[in-house]
N, C-alpha and C positions, 0 to 999 in steps of 0.2 A: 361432459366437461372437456375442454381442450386441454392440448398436453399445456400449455404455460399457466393454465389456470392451475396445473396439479401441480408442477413445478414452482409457480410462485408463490400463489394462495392469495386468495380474495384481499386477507387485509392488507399486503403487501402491492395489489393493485391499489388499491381506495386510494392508499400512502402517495402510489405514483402521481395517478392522477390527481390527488388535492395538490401534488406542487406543480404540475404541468397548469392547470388553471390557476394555480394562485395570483393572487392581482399585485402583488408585490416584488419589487424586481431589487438584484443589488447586483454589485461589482464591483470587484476590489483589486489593485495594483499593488505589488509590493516588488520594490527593487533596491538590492546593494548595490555598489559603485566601485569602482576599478579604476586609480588614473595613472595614468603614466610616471615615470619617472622624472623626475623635473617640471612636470606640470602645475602649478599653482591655479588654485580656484579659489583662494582666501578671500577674493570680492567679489567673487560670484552667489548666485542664488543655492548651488550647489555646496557652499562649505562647509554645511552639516554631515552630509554624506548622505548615506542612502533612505528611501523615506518609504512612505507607503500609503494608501488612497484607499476610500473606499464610496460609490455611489451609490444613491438610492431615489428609484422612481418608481411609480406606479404602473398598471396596463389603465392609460386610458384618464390618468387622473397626475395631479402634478405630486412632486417630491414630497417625502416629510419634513416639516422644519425642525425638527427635533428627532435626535436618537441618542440612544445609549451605546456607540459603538467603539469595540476595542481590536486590535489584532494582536494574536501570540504564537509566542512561538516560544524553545526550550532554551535557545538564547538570549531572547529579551524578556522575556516573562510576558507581561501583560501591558501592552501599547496602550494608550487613550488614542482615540481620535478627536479632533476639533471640526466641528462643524464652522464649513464655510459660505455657508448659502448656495440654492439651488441645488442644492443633495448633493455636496460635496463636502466629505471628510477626507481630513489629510494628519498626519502622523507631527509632532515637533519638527521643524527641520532643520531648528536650529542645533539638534542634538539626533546624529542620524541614527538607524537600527541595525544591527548588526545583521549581515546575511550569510548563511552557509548553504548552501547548494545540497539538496537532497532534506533539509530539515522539513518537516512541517507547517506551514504555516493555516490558523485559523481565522477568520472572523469571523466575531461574536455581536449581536445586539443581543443588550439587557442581560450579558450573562448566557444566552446560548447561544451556541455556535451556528451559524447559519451558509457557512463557505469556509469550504478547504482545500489548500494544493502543496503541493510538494516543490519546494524552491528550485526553477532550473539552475542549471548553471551557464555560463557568459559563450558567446558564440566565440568560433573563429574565424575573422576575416583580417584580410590585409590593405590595407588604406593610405592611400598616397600621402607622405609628408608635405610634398609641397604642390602647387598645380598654379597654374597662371589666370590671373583675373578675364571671366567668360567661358572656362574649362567648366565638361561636364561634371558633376561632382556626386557617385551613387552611392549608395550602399543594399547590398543584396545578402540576403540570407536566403535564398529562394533552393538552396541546394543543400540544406542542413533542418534537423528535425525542431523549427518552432513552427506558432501561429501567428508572431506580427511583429513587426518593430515597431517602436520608437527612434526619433532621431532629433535631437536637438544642437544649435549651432550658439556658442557661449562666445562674444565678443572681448581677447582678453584684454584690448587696452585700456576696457572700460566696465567690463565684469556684468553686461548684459544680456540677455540672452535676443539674437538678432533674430530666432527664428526656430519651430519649432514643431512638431506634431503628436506635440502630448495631448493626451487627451483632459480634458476643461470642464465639460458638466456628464449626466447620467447619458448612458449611450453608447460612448464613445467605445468604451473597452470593447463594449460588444462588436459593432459595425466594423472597426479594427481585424481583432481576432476570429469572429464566426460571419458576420454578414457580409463582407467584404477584405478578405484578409489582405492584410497589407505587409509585405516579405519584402520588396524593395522600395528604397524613399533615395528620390535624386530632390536636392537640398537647393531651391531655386538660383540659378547662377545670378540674380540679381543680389543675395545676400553674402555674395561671397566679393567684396571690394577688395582692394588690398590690404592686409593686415596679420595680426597673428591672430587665430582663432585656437579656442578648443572646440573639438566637435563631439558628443557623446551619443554612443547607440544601445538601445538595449536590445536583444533578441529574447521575445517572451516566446511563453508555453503557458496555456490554458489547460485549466484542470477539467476532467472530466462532468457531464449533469450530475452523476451519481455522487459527486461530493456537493452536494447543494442541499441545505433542509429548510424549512416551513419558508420555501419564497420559491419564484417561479421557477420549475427546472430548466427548462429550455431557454429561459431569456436573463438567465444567471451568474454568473462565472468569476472565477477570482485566477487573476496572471501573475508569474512572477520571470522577473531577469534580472541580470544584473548591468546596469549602467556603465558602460566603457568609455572612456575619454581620454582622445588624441588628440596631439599637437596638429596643428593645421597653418602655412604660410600660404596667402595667397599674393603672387608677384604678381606688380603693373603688369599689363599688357603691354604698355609701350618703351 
């Protein structure tokens, strides 16, 4: 018997591997919000405050339309999720979740827990107040210990969101943070006209396979950051 067989033990391989094949995939987003001082979002999409996601797809087979999923943690107790079609659940957003940095956070279907990670806390980067219409416009975390951003660009004269690279159905979180990690987002100069914008980033951190139970290890994972939002002027060009 090899040494890991002695060290781990038979049933605790079986364990592995049933979640390494299992055909059931999820992934879940959970982020607080940080805005500026003087920043208003009251018509924006974001006036709830911080919310949190959770996807589910199959290996090979499409989403379920139905689950029983929640997320908890010691601060909110026990979240519902709402299903929104194509295996996406999402948290109220009208009433956001509280987030502390270094808490716990679970997802549960049906009452057991199936993905957990530990709330990062908010990057630090410095981001220009104002820039001129056609100016590059980045955001890089490529020198700080996450695995992806988000970035989205909130139009404030009209509380829209003009642009964005959240993720939408099952997938994303993964391709994002493991299959193609994505550390800096330049925010297309077509969307940036002249105006006042808010721009929000989040710099996440994925939790490790070994907090994953009865669903795929490897194709599994639950992110958490916290959402930061700056003021943004962009002046004519001319």
């Amino acid at each position: 018997m090899t040494l890991f067989l002695l060290l781990v033990g038979c049933d605790e391989i079986d364990a592995l591997l049933g979640e390494v094949t299992n055909p059931d995939i999820a992934e879940s987003l959970v982020l607080g919000m940080q805005v500026d001082p003087g920043l208003d979002l009251a018509n924006t999409a974001f006036a709830g405050g911080g919310r949190g996601a959770a996807y589910l797809s199959t290996i090979g087979g499409a989403p379920p339309e139905t689950a029983d999923l929640t997320l908890v943690s010691d601060s909110n107790g026990i979240l519902p999720l709402t299903g929104e079609g194509d295996g996406v659940w999402t948290t109220n957003t009208a009433g956001g979740l509280a987030y502390v940095p270094g808490e716990t956070w679970t997802l549960k279907r049906d009452g057991s827990e199936i993905l957990r990670a530990v709330a990062a806390g908010p990057a630090s980067i410095n981001l220009r107040p104002t820039i001129t219409e056609g100016d590059a416009y980045t955001i890089d975390i490529g020198d700080q210990d996450y695995d992806g951003l988000l970035v989205t660009v909130v139009d404030l004269a009209d509380g829209t969101q003009k642009w964005s690279n959240f993720p939408h159905d099952a997938g994303m979180v993964y391709d994002m943070l493991l299959a193609e990690p994505v550390l800096d987002v330049e925010v297309p100069v077509e969307t940036l006209t002249p105006g006042a914008y808010a721009v929000g980033f989040a710099a996440l951190r994925a939790n490790n396979s070994i907090d994953t139970t009865d669903v795929n290890a490897l194709a599994s994972l639950m992110a958490t950051g916290v959402l930061e939002f700056r003021a943004l002027t962009v002046d004519s060009a001319e």
